[in-house]
N, CA, C and O atoms as a GROMACS GRO file, in nm:
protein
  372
    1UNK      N    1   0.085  -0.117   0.000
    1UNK     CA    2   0.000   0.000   0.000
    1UNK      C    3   0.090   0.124   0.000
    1UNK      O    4   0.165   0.148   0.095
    2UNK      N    5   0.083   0.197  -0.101
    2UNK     CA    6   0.132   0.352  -0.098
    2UNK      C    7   0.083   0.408  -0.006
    2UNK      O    8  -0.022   0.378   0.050
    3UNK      N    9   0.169   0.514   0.022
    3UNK     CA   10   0.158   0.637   0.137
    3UNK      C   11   0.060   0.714   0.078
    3UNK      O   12   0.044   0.706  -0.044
    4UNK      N   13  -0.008   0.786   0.143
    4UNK     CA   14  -0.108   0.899   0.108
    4UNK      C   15  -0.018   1.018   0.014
    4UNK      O   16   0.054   1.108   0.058
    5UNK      N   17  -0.041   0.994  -0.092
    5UNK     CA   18   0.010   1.128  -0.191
    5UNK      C   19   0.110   1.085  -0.308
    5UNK      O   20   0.152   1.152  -0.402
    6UNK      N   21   0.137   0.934  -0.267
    6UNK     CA   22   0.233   0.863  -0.323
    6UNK      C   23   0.162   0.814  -0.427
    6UNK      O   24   0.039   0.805  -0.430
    7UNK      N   25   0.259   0.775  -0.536
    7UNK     CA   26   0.221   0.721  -0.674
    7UNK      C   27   0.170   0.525  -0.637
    7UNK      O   28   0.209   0.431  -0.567
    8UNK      N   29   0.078   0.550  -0.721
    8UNK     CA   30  -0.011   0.382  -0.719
    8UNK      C   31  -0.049   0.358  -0.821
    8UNK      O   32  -0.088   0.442  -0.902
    9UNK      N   33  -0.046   0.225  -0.840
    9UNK     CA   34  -0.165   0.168  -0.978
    9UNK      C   35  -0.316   0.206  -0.989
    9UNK      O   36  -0.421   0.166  -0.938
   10UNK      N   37  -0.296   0.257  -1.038
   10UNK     CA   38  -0.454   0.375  -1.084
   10UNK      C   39  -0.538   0.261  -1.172
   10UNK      O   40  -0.621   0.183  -1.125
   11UNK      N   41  -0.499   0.268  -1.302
   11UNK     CA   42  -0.574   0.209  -1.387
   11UNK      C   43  -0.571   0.034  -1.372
   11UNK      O   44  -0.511  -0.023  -1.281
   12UNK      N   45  -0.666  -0.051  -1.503
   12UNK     CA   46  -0.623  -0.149  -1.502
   12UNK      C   47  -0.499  -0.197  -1.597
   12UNK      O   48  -0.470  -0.308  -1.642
   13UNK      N   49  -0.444  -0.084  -1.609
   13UNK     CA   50  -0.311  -0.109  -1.724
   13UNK      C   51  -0.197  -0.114  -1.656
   13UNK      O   52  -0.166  -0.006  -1.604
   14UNK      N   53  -0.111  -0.217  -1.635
   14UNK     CA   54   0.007  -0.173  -1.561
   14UNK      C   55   0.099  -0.135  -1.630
   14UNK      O   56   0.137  -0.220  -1.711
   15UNK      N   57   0.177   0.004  -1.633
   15UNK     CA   58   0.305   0.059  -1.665
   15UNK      C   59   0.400   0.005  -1.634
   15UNK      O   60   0.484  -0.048  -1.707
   16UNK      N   61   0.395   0.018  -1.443
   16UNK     CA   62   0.542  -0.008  -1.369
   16UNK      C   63   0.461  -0.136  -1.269
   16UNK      O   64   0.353  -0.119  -1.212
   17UNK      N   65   0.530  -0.247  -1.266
   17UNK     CA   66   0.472  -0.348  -1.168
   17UNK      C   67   0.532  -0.309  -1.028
   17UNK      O   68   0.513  -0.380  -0.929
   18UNK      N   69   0.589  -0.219  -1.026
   18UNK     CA   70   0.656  -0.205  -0.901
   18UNK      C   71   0.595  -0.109  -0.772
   18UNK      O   72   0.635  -0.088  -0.658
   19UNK      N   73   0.461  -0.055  -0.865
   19UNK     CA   74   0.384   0.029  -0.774
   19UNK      C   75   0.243  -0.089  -0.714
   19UNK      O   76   0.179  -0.179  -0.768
   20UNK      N   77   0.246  -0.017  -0.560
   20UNK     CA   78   0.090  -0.121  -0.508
   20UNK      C   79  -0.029  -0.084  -0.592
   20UNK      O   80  -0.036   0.026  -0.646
   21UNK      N   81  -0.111  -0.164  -0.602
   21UNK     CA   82  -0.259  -0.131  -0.606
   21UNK      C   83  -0.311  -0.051  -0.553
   21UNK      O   84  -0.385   0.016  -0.624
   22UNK      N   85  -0.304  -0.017  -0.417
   22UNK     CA   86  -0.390   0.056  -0.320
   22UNK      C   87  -0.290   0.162  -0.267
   22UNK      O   88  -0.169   0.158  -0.249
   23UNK      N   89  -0.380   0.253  -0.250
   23UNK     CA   90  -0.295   0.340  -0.152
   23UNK      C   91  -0.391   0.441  -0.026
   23UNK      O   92  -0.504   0.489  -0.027
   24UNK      N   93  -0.294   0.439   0.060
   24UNK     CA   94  -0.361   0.508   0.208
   24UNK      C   95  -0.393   0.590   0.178
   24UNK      O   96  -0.320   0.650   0.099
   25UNK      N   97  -0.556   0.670   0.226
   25UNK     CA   98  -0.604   0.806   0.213
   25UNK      C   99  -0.577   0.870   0.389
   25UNK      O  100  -0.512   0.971   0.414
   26UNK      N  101  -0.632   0.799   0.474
   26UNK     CA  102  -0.566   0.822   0.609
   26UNK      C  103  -0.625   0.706   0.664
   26UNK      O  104  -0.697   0.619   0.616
   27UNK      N  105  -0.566   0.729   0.802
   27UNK     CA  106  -0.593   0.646   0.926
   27UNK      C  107  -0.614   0.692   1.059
   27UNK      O  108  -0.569   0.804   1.082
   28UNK      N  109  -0.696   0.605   1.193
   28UNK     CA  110  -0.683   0.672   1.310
   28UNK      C  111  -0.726   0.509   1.361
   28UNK      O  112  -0.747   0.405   1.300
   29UNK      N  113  -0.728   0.558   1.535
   29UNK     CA  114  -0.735   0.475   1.594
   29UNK      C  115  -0.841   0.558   1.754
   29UNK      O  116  -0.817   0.671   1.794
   30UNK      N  117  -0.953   0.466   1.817
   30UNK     CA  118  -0.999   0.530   1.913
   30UNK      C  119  -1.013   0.380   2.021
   30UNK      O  120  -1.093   0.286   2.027
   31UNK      N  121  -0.893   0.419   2.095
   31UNK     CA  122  -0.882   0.262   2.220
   31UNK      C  123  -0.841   0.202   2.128
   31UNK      O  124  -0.760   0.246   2.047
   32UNK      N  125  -0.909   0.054   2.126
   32UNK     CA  126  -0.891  -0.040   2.090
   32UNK      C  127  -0.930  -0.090   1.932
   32UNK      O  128  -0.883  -0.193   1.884
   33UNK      N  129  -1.038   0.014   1.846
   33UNK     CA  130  -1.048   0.003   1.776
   33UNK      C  131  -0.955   0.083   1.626
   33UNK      O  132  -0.951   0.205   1.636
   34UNK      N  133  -0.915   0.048   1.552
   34UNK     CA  134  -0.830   0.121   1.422
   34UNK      C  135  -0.947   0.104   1.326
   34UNK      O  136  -1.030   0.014   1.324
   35UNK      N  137  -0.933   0.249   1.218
   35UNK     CA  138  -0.976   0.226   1.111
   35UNK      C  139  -0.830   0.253   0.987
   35UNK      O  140  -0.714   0.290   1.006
   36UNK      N  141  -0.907   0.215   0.860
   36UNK     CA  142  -0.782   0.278   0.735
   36UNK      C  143  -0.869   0.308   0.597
   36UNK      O  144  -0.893   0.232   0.503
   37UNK      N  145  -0.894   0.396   0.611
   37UNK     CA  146  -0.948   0.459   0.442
   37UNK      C  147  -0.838   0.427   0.341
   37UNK      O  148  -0.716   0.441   0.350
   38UNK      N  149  -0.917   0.378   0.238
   38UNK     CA  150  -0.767   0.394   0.123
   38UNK      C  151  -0.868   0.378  -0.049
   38UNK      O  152  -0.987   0.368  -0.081
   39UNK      N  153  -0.756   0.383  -0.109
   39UNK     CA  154  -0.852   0.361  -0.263
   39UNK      C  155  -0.737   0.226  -0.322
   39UNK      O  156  -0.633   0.176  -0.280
   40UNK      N  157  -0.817   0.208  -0.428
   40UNK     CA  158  -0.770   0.033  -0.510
   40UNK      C  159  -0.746   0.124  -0.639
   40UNK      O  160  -0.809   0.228  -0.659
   41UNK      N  161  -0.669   0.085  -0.704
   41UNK     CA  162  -0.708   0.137  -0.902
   41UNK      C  163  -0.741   0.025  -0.928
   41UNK      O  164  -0.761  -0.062  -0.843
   42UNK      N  165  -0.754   0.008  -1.062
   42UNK     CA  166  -0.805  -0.118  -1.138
   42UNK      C  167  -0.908  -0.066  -1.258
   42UNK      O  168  -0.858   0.027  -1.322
   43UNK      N  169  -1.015  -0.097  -1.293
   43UNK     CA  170  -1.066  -0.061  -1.410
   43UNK      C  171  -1.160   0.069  -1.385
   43UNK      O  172  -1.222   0.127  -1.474
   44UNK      N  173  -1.159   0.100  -1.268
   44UNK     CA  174  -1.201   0.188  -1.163
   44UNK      C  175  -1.159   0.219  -1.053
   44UNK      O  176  -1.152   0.115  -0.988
   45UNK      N  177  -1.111   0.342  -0.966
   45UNK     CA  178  -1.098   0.374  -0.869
   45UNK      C  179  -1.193   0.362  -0.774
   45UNK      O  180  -1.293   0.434  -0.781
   46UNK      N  181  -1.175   0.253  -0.649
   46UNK     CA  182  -1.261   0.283  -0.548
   46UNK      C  183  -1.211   0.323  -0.423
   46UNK      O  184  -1.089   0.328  -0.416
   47UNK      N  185  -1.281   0.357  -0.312
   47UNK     CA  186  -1.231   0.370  -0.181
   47UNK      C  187  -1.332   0.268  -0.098
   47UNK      O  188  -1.448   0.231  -0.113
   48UNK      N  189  -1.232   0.244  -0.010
   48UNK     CA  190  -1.280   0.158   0.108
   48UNK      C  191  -1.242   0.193   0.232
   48UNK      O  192  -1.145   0.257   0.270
   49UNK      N  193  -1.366   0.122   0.314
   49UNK     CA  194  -1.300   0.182   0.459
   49UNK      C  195  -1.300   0.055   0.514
   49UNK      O  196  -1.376  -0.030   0.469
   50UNK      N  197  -1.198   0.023   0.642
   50UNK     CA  198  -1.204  -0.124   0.727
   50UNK      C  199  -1.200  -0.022   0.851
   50UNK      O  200  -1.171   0.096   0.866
   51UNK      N  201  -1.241  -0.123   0.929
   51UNK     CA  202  -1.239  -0.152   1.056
   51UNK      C  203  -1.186  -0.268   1.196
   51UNK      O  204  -1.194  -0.389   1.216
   52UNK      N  205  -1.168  -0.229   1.220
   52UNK     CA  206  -1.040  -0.340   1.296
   52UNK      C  207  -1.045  -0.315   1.480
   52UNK      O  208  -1.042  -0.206   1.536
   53UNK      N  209  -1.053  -0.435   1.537
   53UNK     CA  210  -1.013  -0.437   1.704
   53UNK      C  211  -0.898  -0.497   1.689
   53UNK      O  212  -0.846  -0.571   1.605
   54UNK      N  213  -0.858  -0.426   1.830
   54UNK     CA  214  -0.700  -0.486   1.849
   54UNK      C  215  -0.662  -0.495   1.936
   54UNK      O  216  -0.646  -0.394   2.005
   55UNK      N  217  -0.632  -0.604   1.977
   55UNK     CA  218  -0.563  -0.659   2.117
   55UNK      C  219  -0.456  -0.715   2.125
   55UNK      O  220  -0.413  -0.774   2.026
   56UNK      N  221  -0.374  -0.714   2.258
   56UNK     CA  222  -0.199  -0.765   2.268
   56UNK      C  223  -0.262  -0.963   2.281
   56UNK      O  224  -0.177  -1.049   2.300
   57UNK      N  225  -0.370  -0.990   2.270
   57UNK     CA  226  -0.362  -1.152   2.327
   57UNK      C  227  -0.424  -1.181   2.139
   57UNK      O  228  -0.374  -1.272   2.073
   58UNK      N  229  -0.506  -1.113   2.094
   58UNK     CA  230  -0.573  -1.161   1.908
   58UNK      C  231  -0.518  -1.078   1.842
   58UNK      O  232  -0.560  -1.095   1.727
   59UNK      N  233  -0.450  -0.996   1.844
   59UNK     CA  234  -0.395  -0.938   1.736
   59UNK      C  235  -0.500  -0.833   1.708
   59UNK      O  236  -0.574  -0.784   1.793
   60UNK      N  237  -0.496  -0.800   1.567
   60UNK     CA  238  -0.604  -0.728   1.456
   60UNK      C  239  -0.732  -0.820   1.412
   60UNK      O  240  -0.717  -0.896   1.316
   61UNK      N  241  -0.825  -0.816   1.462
   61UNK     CA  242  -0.978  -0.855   1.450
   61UNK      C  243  -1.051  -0.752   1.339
   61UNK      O  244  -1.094  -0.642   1.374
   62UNK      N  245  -1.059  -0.799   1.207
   62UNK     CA  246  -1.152  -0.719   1.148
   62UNK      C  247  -1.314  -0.722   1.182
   62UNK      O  248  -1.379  -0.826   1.174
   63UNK      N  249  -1.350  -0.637   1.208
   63UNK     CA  250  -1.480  -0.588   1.222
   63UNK      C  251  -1.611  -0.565   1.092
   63UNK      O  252  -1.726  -0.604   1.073
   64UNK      N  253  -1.546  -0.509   1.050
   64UNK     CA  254  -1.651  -0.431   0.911
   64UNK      C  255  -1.580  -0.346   0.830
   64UNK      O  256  -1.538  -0.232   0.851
   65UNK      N  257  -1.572  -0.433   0.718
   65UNK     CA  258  -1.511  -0.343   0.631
   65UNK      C  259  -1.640  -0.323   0.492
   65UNK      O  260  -1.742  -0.392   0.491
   66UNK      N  261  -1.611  -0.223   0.388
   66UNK     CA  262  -1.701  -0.135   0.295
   66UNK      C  263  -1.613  -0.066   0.182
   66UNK      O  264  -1.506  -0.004   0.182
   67UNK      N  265  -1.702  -0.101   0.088
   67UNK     CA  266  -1.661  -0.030  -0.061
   67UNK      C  267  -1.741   0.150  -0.078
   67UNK      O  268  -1.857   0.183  -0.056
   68UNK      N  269  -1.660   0.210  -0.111
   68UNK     CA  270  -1.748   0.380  -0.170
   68UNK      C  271  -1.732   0.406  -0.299
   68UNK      O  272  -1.652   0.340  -0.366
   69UNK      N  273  -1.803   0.502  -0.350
   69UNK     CA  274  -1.773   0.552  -0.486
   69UNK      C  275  -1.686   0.702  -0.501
   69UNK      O  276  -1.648   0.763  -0.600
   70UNK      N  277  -1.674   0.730  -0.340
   70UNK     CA  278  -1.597   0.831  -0.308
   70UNK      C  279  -1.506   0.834  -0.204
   70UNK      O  280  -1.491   0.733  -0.134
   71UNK      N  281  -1.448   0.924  -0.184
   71UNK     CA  282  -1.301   0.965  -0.110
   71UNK      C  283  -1.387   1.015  -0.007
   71UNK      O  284  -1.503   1.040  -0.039
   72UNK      N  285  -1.352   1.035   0.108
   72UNK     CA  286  -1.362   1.142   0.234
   72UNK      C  287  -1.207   1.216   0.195
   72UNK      O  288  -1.106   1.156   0.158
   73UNK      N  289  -1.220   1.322   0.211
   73UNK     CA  290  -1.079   1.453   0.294
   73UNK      C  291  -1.089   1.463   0.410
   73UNK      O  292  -0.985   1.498   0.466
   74UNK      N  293  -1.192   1.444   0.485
   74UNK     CA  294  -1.142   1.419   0.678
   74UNK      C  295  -1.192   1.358   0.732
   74UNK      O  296  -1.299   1.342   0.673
   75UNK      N  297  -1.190   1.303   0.817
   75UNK     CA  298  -1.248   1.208   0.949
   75UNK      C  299  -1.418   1.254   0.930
   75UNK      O  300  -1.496   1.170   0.884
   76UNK      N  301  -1.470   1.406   0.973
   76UNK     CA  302  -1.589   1.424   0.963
   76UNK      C  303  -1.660   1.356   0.797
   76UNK      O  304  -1.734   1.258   0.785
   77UNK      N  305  -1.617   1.430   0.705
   77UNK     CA  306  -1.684   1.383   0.621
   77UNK      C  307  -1.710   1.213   0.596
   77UNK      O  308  -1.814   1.180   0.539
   78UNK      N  309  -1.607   1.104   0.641
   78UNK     CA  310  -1.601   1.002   0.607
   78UNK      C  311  -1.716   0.933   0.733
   78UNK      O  312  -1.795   0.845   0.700
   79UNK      N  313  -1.712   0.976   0.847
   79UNK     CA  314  -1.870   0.976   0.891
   79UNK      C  315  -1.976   0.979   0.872
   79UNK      O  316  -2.061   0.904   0.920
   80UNK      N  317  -1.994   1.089   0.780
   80UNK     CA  318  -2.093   1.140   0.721
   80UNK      C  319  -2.134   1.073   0.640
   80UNK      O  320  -2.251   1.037   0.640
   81UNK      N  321  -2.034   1.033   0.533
   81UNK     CA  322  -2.050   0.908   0.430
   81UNK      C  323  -2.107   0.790   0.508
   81UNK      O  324  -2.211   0.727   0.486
   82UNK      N  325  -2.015   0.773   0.604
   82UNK     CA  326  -2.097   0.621   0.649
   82UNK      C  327  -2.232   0.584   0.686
   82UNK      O  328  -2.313   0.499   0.650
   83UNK      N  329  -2.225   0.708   0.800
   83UNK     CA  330  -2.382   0.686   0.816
   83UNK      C  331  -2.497   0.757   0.708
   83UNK      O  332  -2.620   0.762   0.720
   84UNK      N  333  -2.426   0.800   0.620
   84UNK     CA  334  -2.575   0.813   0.500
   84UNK      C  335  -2.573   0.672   0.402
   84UNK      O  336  -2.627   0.664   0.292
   85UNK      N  337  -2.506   0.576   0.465
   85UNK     CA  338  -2.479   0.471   0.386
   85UNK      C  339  -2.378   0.496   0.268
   85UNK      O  340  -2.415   0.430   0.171
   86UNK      N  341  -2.303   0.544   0.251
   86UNK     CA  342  -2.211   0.545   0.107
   86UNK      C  343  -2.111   0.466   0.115
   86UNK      O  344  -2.011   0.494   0.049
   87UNK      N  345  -2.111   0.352   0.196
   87UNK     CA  346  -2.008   0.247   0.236
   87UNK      C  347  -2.101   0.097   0.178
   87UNK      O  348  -2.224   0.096   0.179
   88UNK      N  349  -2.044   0.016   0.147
   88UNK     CA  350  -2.135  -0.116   0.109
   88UNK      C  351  -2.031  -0.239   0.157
   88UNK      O  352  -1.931  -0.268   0.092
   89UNK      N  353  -2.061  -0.288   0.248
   89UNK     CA  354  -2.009  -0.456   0.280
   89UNK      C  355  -2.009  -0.537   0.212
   89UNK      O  356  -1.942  -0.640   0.225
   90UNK      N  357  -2.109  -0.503   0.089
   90UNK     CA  358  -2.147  -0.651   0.009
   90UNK      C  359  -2.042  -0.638  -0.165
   90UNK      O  360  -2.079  -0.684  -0.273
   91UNK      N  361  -1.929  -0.572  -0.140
   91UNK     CA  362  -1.809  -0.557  -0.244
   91UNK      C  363  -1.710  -0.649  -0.133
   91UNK      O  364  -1.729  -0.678  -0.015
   92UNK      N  365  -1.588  -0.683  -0.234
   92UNK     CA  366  -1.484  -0.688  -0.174
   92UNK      C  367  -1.360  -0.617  -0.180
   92UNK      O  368  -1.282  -0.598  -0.274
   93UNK      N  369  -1.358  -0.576  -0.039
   93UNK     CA  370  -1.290  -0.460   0.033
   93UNK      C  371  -1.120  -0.545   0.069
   93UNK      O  372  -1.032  -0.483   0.129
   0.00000   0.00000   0.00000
């Protein structure tokens, strides 16, 4: 996964095999739970969001993860997205 701002495989054409698929839009964490926004290229750009618990005895427990047809730019808006539904479980994320 590319860094946020960093070059990624956008399309479904590969140029350079040496770039990821995906790359980070951001991340946070509240206690025990982490999330990670990011986008895929491929024949389309999507974004996804996961969700994750985490503990020192299981590790990273995914929770719920979701496909969008859009980006968030901050924490608020990507809320906003979620709960108006603009996230879908039933892609693979």
């Amino acid at each position: 996964m590319a860094n946020p701002g960093q070059n990624y495989q956008v399309g479904d054409v590969i140029f350079d095999r040496s770039l990821p698929r995906r790359r980070l839009l951001f991340a946070g964490a509240s206690d025990n739970k982490w999330f990670i926004h990011y986008e895929r290229g491929g024949r389309g750009v999507t974004q996804f969001l996961a969700v994750f618990k985490v503990d020192s005895s299981d590790g990273a427990q995914l929770l719920w993860g979701g496909a969008g047809a859009n980006r968030a730019r901050s924490l608020g808006t990507l809320r906003k997205m979620l709960a108006g539904g603009q996230f879908s479980d039933t892609d693979n994320y």
